[in-house]
N, CA, C and O atoms as a printed pandas DataFrame, in Angstrom:
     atom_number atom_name residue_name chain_id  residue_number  x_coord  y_coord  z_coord
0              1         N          UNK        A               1  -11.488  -51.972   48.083
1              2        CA          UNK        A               1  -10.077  -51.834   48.415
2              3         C          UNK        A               1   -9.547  -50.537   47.809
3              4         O          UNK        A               1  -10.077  -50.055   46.808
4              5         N          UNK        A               2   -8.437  -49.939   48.450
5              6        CA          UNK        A               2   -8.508  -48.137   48.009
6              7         C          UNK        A               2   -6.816  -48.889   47.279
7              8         O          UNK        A               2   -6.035  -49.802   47.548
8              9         N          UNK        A               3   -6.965  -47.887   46.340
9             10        CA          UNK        A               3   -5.354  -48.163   45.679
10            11         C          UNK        A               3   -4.297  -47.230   46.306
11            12         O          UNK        A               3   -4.613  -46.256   46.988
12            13         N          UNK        A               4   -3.356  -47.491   46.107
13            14        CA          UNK        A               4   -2.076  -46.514   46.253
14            15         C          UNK        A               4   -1.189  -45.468   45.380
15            16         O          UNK        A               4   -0.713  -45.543   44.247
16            17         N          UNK        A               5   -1.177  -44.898   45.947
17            18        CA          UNK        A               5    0.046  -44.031   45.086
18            19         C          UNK        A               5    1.348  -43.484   45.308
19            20         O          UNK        A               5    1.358  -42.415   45.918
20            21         N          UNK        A               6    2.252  -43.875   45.022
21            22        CA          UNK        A               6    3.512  -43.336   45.853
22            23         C          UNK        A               6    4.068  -41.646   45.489
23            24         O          UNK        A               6    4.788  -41.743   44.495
24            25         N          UNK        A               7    4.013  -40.665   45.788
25            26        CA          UNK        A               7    4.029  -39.836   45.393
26            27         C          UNK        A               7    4.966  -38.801   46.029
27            28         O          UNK        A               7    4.883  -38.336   47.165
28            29         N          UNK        A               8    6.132  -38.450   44.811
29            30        CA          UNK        A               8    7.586  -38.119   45.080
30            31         C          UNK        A               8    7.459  -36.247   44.607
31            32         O          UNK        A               8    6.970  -35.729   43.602
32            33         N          UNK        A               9    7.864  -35.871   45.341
33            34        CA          UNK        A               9    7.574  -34.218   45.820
34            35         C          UNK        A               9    8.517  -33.920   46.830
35            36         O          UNK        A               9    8.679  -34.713   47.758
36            37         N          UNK        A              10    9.312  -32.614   46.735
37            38        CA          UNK        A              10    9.876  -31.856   47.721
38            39         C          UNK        A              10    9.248  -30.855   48.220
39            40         O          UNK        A              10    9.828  -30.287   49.146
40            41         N          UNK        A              11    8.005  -30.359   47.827
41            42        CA          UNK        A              11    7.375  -29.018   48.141
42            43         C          UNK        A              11    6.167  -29.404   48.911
43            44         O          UNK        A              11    5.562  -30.453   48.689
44            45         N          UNK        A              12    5.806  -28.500   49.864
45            46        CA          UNK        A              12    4.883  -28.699   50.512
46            47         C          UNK        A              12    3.342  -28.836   50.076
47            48         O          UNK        A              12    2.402  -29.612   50.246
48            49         N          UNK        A              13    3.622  -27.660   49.431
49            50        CA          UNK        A              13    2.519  -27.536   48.769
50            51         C          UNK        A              13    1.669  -27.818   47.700
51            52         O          UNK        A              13    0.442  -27.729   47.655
52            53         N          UNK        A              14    2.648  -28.252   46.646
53            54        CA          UNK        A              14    2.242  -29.982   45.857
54            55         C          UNK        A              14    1.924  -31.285   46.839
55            56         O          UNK        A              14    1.071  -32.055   46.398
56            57         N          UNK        A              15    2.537  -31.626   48.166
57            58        CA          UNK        A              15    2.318  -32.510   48.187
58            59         C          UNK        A              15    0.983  -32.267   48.865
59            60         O          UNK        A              15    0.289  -33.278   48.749
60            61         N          UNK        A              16    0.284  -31.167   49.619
61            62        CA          UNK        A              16   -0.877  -31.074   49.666
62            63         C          UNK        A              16   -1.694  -31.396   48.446
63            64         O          UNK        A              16   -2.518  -32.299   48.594
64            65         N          UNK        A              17   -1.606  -30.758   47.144
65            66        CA          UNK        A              17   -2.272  -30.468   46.202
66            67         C          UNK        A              17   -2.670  -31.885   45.328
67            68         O          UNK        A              17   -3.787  -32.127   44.871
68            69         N          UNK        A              18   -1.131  -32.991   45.187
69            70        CA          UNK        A              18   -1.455  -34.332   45.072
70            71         C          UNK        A              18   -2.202  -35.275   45.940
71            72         O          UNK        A              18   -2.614  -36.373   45.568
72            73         N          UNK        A              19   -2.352  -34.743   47.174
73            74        CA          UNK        A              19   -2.906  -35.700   48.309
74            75         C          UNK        A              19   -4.548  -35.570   47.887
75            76         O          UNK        A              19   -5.280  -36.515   47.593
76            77         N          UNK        A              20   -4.988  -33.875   47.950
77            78        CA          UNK        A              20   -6.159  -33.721   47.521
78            79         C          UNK        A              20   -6.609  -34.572   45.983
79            80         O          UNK        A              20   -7.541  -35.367   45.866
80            81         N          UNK        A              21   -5.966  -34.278   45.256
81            82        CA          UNK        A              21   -6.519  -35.058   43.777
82            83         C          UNK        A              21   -6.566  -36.458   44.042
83            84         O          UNK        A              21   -7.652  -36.979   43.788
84            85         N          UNK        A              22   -5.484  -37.359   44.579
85            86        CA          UNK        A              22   -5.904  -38.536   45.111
86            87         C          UNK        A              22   -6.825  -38.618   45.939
87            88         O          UNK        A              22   -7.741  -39.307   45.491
88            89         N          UNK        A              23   -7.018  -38.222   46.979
89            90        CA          UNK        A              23   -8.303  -38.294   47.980
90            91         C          UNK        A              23   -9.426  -38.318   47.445
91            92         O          UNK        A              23  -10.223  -39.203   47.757
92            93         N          UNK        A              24   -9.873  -36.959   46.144
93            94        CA          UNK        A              24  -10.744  -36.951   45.234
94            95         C          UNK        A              24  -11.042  -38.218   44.629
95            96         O          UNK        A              24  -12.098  -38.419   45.228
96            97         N          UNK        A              25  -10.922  -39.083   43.993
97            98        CA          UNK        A              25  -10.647  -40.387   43.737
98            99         C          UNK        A              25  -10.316  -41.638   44.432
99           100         O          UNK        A              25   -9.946  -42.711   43.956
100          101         N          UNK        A              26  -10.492  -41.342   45.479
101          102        CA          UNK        A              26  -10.633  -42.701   46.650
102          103         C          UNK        A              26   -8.894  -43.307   46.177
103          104         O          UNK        A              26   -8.745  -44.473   45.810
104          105         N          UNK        A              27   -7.943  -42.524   46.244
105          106        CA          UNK        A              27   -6.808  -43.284   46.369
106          107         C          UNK        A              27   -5.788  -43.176   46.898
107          108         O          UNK        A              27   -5.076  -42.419   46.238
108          109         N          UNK        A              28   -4.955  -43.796   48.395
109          110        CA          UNK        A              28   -4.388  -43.570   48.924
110          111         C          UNK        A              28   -3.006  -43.000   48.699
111          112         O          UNK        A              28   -2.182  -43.558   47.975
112          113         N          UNK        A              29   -2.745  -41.692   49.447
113          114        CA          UNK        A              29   -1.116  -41.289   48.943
114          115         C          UNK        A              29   -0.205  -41.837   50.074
115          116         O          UNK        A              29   -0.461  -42.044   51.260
116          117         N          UNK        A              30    1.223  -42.057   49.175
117          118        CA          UNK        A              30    2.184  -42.496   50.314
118          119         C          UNK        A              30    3.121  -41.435   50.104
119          120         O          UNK        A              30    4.028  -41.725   49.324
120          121         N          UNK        A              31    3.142  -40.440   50.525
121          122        CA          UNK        A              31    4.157  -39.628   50.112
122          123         C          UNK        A              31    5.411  -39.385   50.287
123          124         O          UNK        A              31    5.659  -40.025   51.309
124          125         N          UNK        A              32    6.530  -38.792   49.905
125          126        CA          UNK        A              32    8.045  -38.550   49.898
126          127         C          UNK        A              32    8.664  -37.690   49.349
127          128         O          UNK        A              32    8.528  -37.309   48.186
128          129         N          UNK        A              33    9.633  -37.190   50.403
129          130        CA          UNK        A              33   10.078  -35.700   49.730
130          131         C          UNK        A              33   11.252  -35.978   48.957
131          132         O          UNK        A              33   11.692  -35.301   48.028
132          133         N          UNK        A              34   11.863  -37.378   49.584
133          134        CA          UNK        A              34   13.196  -37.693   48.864
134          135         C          UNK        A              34   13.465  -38.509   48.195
135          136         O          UNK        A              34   12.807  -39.419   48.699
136          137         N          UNK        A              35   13.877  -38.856   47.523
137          138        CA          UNK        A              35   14.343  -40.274   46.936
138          139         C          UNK        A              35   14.464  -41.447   47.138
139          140         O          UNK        A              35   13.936  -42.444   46.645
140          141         N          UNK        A              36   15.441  -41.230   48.154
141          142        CA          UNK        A              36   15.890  -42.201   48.957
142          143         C          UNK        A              36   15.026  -43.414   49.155
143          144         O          UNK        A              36   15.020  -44.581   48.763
144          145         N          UNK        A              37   14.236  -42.574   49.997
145          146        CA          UNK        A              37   12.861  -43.731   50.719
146          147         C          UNK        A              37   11.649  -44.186   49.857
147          148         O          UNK        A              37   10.907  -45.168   49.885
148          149         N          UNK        A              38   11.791  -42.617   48.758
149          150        CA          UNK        A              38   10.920  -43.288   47.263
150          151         C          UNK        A              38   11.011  -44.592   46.500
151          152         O          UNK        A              38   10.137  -45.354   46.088
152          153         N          UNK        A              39   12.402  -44.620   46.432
153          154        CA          UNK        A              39   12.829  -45.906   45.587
154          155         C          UNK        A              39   12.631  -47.110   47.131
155          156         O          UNK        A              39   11.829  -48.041   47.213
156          157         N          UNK        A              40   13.465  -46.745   47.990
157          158        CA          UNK        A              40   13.112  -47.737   49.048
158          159         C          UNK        A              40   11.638  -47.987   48.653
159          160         O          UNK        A              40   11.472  -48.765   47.713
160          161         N          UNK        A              41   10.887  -47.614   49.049
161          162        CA          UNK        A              41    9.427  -47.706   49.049
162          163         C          UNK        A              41    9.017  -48.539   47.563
163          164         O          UNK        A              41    9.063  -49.746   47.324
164          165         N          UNK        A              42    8.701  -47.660   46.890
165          166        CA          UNK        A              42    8.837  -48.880   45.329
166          167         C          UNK        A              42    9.462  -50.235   45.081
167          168         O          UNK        A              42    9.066  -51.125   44.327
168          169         N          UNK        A              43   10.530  -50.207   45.879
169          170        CA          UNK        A              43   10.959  -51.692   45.670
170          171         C          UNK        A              43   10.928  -52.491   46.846
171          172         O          UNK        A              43   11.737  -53.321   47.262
172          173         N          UNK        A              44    9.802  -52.073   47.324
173          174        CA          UNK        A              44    9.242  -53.249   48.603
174          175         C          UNK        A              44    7.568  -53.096   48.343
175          176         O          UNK        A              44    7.036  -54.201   48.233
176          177         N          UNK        A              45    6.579  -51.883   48.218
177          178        CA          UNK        A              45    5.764  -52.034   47.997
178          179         C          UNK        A              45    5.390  -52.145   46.888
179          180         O          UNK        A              45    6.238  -52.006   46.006
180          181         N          UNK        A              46    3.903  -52.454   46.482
181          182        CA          UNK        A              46    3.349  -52.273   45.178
182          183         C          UNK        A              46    1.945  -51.211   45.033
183          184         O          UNK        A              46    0.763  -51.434   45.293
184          185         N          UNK        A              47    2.577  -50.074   44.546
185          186        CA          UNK        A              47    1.951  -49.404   43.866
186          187         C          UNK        A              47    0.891  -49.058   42.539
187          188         O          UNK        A              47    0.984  -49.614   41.444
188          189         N          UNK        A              48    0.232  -48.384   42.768
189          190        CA          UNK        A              48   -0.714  -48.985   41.461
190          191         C          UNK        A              48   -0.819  -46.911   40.561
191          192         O          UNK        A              48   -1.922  -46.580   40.127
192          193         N          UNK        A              49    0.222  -46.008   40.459
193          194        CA          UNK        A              49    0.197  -45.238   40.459
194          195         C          UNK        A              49    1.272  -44.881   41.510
195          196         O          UNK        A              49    1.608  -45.249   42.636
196          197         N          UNK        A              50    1.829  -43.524   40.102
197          198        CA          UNK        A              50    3.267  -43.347   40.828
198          199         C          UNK        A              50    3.383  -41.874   40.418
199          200         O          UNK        A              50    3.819  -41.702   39.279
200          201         N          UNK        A              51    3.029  -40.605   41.241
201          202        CA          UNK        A              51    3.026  -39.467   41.007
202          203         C          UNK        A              51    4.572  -38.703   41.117
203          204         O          UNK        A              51    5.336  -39.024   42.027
204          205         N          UNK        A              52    4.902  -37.797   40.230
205          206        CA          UNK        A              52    5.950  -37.238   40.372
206          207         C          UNK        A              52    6.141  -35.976   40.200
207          208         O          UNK        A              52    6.540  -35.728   39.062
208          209         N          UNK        A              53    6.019  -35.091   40.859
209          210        CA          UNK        A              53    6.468  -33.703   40.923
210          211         C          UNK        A              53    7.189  -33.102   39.638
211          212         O          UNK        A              53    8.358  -33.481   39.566
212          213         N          UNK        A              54    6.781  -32.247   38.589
213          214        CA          UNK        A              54    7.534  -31.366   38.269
214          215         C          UNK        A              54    8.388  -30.571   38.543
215          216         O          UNK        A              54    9.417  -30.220   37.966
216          217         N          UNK        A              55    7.936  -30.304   39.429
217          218        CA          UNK        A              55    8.497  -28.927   39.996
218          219         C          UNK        A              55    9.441  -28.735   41.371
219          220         O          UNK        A              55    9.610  -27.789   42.140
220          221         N          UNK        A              56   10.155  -30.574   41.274
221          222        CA          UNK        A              56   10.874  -30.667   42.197
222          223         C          UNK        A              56   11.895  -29.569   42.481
223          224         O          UNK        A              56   12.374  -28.983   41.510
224          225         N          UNK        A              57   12.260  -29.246   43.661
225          226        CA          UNK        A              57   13.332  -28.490   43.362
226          227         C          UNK        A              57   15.011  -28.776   43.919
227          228         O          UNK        A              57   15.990  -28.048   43.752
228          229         N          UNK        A              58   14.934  -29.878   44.506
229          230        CA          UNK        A              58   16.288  -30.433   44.027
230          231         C          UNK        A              58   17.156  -31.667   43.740
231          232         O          UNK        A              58   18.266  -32.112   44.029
232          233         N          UNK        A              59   15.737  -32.085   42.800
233          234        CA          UNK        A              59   16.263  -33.110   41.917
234          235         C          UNK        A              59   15.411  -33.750   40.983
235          236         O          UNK        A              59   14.314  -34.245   41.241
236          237         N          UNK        A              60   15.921  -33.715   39.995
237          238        CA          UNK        A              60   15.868  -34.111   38.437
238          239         C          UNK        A              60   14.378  -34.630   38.173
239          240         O          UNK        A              60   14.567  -35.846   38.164
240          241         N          UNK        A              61   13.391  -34.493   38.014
241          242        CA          UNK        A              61   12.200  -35.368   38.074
242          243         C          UNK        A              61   12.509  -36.327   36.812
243          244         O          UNK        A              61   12.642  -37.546   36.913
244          245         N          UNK        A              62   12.586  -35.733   35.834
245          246        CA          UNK        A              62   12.908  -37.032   34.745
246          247         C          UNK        A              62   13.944  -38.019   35.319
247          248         O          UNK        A              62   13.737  -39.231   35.253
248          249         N          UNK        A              63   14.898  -37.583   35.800
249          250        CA          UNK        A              63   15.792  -38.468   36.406
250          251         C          UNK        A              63   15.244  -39.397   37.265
251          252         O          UNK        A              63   15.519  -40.590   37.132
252          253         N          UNK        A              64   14.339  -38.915   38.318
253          254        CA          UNK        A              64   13.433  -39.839   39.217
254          255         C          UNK        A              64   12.730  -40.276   38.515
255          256         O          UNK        A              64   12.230  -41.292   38.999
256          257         N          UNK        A              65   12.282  -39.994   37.286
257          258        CA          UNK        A              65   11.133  -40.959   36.548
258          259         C          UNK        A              65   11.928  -42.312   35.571
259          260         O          UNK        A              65   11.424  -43.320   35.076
260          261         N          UNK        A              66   13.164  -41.872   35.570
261          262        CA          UNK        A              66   13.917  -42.995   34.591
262          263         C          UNK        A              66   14.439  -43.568   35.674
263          264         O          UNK        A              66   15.426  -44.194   35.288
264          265         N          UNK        A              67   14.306  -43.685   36.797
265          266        CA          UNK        A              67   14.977  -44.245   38.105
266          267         C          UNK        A              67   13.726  -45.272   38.605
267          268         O          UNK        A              67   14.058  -46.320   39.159
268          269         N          UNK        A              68   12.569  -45.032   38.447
269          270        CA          UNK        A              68   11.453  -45.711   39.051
270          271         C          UNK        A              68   11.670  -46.591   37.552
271          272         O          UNK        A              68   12.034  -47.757   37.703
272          273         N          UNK        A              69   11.570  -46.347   36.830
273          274        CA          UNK        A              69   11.682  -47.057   35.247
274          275         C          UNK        A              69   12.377  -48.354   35.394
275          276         O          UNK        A              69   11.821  -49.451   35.450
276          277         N          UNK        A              70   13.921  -48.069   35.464
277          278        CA          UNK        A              70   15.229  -49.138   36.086
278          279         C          UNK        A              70   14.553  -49.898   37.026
279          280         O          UNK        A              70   14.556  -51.071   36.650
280          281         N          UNK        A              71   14.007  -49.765   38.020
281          282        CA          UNK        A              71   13.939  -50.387   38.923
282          283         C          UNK        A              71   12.771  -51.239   38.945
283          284         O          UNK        A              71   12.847  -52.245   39.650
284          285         N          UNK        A              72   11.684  -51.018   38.289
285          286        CA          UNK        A              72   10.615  -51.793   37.472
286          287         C          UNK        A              72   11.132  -53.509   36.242
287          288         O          UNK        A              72   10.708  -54.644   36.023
288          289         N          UNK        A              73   12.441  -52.447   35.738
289          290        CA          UNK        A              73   13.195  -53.470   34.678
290          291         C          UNK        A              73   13.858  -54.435   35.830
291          292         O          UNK        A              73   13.475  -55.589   36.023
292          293         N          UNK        A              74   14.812  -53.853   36.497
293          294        CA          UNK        A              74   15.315  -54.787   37.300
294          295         C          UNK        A              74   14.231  -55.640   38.284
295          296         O          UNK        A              74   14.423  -56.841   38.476
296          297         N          UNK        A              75   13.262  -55.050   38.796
297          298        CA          UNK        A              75   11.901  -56.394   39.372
298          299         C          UNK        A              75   11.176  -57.025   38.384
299          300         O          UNK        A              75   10.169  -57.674   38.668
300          301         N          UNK        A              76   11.617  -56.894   37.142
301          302        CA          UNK        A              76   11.009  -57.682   35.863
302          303         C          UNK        A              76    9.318  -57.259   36.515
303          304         O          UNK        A              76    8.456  -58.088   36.808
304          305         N          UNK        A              77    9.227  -56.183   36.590
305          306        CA          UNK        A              77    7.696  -55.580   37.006
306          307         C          UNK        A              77    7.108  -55.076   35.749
307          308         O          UNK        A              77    7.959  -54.679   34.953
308          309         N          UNK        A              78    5.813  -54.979   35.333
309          310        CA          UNK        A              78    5.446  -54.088   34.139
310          311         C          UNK        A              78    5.286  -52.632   34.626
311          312         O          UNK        A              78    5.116  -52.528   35.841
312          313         N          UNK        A              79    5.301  -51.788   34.098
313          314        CA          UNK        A              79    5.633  -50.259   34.115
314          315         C          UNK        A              79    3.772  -49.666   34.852
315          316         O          UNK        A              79    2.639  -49.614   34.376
316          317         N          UNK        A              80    4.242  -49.419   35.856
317          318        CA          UNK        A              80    3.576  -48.627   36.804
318          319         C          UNK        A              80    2.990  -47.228   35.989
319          320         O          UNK        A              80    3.723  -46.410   35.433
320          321         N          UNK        A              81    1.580  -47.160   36.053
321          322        CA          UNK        A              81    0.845  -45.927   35.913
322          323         C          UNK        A              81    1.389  -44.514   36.531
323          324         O          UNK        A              81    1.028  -43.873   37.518
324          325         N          UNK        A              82    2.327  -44.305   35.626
325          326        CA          UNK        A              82    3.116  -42.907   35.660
326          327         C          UNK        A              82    2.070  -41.482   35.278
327          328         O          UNK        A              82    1.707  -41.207   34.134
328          329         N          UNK        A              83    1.616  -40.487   36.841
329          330        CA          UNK        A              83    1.602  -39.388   35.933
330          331         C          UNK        A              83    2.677  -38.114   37.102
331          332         O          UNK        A              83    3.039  -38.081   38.278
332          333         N          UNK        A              84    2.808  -37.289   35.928
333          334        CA          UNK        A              84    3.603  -36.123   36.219
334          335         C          UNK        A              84    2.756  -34.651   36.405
335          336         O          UNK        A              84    1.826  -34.238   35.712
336          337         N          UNK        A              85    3.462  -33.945   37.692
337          338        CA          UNK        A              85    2.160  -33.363   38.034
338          339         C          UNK        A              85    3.104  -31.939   38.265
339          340         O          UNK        A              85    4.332  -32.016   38.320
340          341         N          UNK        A              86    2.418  -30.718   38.385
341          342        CA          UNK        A              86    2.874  -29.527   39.071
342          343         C          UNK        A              86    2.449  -28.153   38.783
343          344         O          UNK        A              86    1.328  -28.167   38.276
344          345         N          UNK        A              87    2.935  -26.955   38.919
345          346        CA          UNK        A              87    2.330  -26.043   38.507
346          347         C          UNK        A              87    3.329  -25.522   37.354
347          348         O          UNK        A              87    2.721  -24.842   36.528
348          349         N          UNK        A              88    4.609  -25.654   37.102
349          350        CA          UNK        A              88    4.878  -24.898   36.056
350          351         C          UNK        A              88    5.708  -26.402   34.897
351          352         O          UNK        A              88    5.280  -26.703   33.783
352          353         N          UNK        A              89    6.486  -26.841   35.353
353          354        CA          UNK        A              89    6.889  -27.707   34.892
354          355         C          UNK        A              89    6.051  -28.978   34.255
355          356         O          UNK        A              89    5.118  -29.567   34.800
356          357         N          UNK        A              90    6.648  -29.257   32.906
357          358        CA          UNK        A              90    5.639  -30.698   32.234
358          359         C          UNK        A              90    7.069  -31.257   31.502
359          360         O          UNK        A              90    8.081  -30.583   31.314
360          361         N          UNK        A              91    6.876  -32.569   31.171
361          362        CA          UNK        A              91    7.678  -33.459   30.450
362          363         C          UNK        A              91    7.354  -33.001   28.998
363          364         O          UNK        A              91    6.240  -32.729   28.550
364          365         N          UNK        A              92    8.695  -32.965   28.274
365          366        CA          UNK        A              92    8.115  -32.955   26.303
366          367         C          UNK        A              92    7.681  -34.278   26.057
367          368         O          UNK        A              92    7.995  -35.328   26.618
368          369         N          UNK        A              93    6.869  -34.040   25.082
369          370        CA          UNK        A              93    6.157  -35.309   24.250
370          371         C          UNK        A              93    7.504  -36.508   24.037
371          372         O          UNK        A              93    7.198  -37.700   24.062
372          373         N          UNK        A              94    8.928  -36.116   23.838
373          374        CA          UNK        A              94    9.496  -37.578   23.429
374          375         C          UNK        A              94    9.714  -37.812   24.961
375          376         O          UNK        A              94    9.522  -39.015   25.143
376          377         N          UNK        A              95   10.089  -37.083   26.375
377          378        CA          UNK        A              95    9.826  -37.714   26.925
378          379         C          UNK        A              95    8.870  -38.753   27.905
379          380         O          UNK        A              95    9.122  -39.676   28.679
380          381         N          UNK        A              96    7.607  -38.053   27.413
381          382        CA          UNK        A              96    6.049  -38.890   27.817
382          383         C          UNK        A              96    6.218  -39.765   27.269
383          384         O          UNK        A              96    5.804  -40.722   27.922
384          385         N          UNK        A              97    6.857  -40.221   25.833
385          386        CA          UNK        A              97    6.775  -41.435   25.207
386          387         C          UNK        A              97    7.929  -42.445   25.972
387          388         O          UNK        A              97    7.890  -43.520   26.570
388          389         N          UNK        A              98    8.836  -41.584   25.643
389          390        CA          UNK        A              98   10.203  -42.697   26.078
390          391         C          UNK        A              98    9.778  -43.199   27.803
391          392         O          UNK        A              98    9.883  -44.416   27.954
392          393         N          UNK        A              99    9.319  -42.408   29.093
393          394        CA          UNK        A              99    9.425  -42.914   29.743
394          395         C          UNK        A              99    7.466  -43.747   30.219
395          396         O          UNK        A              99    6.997  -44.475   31.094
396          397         N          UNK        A             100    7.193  -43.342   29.537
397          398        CA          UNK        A             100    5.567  -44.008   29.331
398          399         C          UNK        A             100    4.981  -42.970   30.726
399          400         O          UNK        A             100    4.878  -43.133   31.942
400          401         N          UNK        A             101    4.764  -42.140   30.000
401          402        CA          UNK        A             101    4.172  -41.145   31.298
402          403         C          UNK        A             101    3.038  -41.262   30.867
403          404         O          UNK        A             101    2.723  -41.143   29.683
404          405         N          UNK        A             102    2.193  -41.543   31.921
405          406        CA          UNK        A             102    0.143  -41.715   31.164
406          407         C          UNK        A             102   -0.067  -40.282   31.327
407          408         O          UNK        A             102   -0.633  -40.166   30.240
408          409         N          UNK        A             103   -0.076  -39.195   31.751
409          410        CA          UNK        A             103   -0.583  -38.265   32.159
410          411         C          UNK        A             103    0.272  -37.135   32.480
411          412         O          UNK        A             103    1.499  -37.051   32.448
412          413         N          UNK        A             104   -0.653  -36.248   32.809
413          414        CA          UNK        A             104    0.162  -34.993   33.312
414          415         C          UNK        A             104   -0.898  -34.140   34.523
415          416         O          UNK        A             104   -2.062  -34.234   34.133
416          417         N          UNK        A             105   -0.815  -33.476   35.650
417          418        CA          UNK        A             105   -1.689  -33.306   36.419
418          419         C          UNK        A             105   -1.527  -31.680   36.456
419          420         O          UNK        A             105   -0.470  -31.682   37.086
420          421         N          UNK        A             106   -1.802  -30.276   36.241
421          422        CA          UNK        A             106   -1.501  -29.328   36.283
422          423         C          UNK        A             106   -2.535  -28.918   37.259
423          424         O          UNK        A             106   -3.704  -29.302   37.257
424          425         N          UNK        A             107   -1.661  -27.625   38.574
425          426        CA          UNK        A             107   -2.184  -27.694   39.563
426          427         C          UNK        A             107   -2.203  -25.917   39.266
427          428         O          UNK        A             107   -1.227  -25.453   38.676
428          429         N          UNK        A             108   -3.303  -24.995   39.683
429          430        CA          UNK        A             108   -3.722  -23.454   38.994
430          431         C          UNK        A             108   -4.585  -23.081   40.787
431          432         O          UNK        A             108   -5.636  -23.476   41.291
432          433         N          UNK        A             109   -3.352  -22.048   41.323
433          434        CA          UNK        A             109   -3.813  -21.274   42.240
434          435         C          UNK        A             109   -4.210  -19.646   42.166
435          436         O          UNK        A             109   -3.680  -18.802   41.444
436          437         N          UNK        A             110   -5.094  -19.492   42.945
437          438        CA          UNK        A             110   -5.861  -18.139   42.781
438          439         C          UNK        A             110   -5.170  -17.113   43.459
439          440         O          UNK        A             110   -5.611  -15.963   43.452
């Protein structure tokens, strides 16, 4: 059975770059450029991995990451395998802790 990943990106070219690293790993992406249908999506499906763009560019990724957070609390869900991914942008250490980010994915073009 292939797992999922819901994976929240405005750029094209991350969301290529996340599709590939999942694919690498036999795991399906569901992708989204917006919010909107992100959170829609999260709170109807179940995800097993929840990728999030750094390098969104117009809107807040920590904000989307404390937004998938809420909405985990409110489905009395346990906290979804968070990593944060991009080419220039990373979360600081208190926020990897505070929002339980497992990871970080840094993406290096030639």
């Amino acid at each position: 059975m292939t797992s999922t990943a819901l994976v929240i990106t405005d750029t094209n070219g991350e969301k290529n770059d996340f599709k590939t690293f999942l694919t690498n790993r036999n795991i399906k992406a569901d992708s989204h450029s917006n919010t909107s249908t992100a959170f829609e999506a999260f709170r109807t499906k179940r995800y097993r991995y929840v990728l999030v763009s750094m390098d969104n560019l117009h809107e807040n990724p920590i904000e989307i990451i404390a937004n998938i957070r809420r909405i985990e609390t409110e489905l009395g869900l346990q906290p979804t395998r968070l990593l944060a991914g991009g080419h220039h942008g990373q979360p600081s250490d208190t926020e990897m802790k505070e929002y339980q980010i497992c990871g970080l994915i840094r993406f290096h073009h030639m």
